[in-house]
Backbone as a chain_set.jsonl record, in Angstrom:
{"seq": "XXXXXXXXXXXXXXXXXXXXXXXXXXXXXXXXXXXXXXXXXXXXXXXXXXXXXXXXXXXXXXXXXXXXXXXXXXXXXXXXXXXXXXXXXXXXXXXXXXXXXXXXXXXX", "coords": {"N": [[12.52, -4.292, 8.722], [9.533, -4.3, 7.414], [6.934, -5.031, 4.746], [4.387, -6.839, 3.727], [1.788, -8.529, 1.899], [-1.628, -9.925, 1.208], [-3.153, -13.004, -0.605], [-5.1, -12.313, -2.135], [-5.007, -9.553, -2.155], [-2.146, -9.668, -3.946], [-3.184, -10.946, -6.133], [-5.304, -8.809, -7.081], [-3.726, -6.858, -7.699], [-1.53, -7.591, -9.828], [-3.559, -8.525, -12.009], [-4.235, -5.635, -12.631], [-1.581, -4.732, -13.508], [-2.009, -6.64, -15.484], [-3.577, -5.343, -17.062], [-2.73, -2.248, -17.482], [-0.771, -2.694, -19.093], [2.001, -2.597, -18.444], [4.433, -2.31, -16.214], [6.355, -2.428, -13.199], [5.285, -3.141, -10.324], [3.758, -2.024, -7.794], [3.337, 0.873, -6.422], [3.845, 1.81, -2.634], [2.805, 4.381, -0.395], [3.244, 7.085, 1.943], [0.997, 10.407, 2.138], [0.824, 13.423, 3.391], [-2.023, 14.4, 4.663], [-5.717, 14.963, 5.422], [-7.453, 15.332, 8.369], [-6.345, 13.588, 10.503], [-3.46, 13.124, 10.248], [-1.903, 11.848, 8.087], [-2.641, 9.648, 5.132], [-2.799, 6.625, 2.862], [-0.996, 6.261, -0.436], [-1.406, 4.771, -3.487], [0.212, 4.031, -6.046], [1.155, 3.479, -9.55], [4.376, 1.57, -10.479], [7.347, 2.091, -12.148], [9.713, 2.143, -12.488], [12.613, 1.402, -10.464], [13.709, 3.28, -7.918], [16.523, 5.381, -6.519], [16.213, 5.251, -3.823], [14.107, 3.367, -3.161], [12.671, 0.56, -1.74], [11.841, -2.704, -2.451], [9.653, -5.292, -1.72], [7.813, -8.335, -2.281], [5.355, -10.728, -2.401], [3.72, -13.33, -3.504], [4.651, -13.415, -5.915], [4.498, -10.919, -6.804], [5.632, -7.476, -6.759], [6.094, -4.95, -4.531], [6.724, -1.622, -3.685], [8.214, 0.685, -1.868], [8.771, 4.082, -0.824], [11.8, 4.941, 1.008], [11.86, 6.859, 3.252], [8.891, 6.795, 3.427], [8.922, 4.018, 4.303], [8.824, 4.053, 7.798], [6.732, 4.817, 8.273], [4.663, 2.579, 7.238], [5.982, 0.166, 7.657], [5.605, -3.164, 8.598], [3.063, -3.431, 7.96], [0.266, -4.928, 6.144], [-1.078, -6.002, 3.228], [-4.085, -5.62, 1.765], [-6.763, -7.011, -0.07], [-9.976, -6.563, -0.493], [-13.681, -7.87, -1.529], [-16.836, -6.832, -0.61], [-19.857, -7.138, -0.68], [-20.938, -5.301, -2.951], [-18.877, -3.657, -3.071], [-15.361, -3.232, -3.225], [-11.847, -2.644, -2.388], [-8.385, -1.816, -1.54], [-7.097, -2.892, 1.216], [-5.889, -1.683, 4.364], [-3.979, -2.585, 6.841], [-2.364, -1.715, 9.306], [0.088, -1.91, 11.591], [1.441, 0.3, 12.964], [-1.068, 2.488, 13.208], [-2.05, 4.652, 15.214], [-4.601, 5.842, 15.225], [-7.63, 6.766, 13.165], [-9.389, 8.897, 11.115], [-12.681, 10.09, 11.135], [-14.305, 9.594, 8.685], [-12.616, 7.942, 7.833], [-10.766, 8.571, 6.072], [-7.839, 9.563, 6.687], [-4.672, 8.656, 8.791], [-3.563, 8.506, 12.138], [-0.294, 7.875, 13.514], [1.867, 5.793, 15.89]], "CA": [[11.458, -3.586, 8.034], [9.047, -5.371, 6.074], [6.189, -4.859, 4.161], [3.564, -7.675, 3.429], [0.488, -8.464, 1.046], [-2.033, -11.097, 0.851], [-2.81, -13.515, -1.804], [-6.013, -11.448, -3.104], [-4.144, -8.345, -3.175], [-1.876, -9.556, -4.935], [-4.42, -11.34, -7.456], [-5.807, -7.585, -7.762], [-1.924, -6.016, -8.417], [-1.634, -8.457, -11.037], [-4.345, -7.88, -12.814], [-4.406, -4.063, -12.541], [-0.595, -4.014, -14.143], [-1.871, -6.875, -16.508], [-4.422, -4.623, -17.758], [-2.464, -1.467, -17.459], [-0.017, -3.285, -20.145], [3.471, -2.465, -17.971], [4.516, -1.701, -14.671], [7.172, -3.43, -12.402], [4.725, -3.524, -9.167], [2.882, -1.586, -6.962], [3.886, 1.59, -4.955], [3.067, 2.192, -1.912], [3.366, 5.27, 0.394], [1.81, 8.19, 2.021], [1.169, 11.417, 2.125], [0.287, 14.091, 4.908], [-3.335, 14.791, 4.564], [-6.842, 15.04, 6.491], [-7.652, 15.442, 10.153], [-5.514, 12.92, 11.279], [-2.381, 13.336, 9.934], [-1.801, 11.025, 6.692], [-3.323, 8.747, 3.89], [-1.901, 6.303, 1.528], [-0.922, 7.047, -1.711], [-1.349, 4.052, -4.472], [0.563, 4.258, -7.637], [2.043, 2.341, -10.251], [5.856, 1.411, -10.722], [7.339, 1.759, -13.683], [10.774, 1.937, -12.533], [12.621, 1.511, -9.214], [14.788, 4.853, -7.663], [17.375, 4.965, -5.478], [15.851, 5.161, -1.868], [13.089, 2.504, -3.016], [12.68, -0.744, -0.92], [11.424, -3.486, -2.614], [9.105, -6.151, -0.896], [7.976, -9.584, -2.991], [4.989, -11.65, -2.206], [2.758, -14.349, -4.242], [5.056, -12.817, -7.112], [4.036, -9.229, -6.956], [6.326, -6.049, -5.797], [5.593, -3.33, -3.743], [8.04, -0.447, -3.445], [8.146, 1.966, -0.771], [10.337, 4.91, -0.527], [12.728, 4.827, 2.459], [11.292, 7.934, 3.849], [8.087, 6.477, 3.869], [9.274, 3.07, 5.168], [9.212, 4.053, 8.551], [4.91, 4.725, 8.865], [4.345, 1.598, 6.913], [6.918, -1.188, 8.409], [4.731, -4.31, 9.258], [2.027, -3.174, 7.151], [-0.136, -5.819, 5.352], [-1.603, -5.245, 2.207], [-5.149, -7.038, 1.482], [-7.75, -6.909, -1.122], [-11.106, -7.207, 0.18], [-14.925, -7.244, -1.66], [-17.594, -7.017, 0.219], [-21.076, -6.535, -1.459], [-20.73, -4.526, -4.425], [-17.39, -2.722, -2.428], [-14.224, -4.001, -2.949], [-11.01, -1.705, -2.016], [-7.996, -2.395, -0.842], [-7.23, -2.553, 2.919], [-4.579, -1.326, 5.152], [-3.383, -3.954, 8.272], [-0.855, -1.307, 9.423], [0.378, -2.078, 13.337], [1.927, 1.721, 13.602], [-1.835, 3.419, 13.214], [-2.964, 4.732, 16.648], [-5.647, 6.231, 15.255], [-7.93, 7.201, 11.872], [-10.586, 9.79, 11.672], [-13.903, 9.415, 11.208], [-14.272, 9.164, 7.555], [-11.208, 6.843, 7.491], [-9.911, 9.151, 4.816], [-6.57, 9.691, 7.002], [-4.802, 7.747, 9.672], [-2.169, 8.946, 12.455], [0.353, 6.706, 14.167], [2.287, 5.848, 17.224]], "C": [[10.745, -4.573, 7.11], [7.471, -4.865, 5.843], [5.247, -6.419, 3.123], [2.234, -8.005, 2.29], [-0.337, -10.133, 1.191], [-2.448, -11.766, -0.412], [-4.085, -12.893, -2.802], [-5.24, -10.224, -3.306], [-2.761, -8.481, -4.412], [-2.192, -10.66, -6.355], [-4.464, -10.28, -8.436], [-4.69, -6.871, -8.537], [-1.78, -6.683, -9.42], [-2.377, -8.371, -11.727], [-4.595, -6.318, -12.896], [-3.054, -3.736, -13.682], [-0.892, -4.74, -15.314], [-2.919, -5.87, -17.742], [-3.885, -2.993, -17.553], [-1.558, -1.666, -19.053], [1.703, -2.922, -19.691], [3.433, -2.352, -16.761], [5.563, -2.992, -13.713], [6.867, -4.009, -10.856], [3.757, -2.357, -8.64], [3.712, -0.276, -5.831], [2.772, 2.035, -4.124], [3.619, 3.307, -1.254], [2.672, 6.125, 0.824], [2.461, 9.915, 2.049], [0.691, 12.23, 2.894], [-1.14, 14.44, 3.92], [-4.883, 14.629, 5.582], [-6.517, 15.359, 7.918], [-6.934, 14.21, 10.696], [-4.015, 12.589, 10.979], [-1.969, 12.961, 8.858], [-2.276, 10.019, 6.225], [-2.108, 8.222, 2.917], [-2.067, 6.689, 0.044], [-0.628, 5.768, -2.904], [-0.759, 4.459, -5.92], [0.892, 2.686, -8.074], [3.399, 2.54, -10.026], [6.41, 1.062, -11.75], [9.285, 1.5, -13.735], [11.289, 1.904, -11.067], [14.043, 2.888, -8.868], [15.669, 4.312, -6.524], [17.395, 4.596, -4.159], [14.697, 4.109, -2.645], [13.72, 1.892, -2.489], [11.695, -1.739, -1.549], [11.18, -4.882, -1.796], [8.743, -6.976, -2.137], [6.891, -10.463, -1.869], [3.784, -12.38, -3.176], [3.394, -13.232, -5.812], [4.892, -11.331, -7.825], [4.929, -8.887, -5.592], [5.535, -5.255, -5.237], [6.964, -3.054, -3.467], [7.316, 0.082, -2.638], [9.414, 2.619, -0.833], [11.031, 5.126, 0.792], [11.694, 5.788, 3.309], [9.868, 7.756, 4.227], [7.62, 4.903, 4.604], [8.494, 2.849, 6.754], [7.14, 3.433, 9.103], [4.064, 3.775, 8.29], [4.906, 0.081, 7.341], [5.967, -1.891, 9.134], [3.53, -4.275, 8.741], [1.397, -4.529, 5.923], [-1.234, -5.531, 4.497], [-2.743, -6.289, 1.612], [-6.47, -6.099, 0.804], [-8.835, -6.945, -0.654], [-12.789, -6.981, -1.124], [-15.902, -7.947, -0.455], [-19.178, -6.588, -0.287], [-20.528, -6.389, -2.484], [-19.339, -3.76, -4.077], [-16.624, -3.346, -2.479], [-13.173, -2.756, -3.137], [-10.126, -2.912, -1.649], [-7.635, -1.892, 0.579], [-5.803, -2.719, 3.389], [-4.177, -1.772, 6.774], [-2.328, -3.042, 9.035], [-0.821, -1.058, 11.251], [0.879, -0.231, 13.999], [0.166, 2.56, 13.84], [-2.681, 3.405, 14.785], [-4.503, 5.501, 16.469], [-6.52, 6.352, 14.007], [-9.164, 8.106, 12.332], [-11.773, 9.301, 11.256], [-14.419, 9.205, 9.838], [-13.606, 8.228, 6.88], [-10.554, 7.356, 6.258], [-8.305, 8.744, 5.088], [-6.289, 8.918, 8.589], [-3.292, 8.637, 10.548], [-1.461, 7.325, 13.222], [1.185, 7.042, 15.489], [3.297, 6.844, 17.504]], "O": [[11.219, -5.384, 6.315], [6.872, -4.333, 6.778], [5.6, -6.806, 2.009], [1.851, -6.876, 1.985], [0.247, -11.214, 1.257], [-2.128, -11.147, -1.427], [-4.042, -12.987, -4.028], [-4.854, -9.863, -4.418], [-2.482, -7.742, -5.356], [-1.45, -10.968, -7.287], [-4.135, -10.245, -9.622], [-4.735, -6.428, -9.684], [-2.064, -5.906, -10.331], [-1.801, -7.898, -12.707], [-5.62, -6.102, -13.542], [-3.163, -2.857, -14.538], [-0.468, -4.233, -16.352], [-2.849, -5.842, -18.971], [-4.887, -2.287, -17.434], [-1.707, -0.877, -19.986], [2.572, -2.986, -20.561], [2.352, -2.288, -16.175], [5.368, -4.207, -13.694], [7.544, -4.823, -10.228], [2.963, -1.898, -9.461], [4.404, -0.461, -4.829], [1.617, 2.401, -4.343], [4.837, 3.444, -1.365], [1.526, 6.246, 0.391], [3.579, 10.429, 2.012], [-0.304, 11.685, 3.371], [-1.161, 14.67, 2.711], [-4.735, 13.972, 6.613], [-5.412, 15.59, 8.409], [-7.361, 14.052, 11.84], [-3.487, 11.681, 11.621], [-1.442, 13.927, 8.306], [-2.413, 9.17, 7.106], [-1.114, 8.761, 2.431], [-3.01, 7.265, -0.498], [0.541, 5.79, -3.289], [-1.358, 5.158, -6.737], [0.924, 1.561, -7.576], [3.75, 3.561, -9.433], [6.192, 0.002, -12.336], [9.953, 0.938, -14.602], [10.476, 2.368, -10.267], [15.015, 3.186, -9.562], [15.608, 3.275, -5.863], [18.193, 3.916, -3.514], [13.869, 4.943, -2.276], [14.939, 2.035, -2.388], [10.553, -1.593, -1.115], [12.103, -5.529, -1.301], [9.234, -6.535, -3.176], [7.295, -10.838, -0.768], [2.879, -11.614, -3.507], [2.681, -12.519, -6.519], [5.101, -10.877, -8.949], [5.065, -9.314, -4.445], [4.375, -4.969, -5.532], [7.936, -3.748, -3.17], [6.087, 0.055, -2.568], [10.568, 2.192, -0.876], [10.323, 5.656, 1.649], [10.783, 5.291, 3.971], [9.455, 8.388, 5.199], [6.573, 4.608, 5.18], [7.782, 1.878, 7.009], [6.592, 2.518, 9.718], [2.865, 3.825, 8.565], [4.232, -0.948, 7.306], [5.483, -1.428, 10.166], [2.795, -5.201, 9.086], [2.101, -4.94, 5.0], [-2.222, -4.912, 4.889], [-2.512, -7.402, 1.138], [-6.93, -4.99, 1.074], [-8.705, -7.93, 0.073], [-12.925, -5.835, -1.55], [-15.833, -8.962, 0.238], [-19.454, -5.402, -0.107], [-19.715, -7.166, -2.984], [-18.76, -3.255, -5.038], [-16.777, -4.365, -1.806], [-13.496, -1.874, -3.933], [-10.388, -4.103, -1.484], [-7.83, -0.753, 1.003], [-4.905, -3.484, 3.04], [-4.186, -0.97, 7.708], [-1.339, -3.659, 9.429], [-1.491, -0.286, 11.937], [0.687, 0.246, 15.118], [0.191, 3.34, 14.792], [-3.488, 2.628, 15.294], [-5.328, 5.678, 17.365], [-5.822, 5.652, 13.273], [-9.75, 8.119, 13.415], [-11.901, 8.1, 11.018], [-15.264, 8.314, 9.917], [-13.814, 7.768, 5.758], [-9.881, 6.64, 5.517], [-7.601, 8.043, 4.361], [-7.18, 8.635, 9.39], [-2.342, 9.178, 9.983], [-1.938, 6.201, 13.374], [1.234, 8.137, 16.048], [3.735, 6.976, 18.647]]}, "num_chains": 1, "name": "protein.A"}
């Protein structure tokens, strides 16, 4: 199982917790929603729980909870601007599909 990031996202994670003033990383995970089955769910981390899974790259965490492990595994986590738009972006090898708003995404 693994869970990835590149070196702008975690630029942006780093600055987001240094200007939050705490936080031990980045969770990630999702949640069922839209027309295609589920969307991620960005938080902070303020502490880690028992089913988390901690990942580690360019010195920034990401947690995931076991349970949501499974629809993120291989997933790469990248910062992007583009114009005046900058978000971050979801690399994830399980998604067979997203809908047409790209709100929500299903998988294999």
């Amino acid at each position: 199982m693994s869970v990835s990031l590149t070196e702008s996202a975690a630029r942006q994670i780093q600055k987001q917790l240094l200007k939050r003033g705490k936080g031990i990383g980045l969770k990630l995970g999702v949640r069922k929603s839209g027309c295609s089955g589920y969307a991620y769910a960005l938080d902070y981390a303020d502490q880690l729980d028992e089913n988390d899974r901690v990942f580690e790259g360019f010195g920034v965490k990401v947690i995931v909870k076991d349970e949501d492990l499974q629809l993120v595994n291989g997933i790469e986590l990248d910062y992007r601007r583009e114009g005046i738009n900058e978000a971050f972006q979801f690399n994830n090898p399980n998604v067979a599909g997203t809908c047409g708003c790209g709100e929500s995404f299903a998988v294999k």
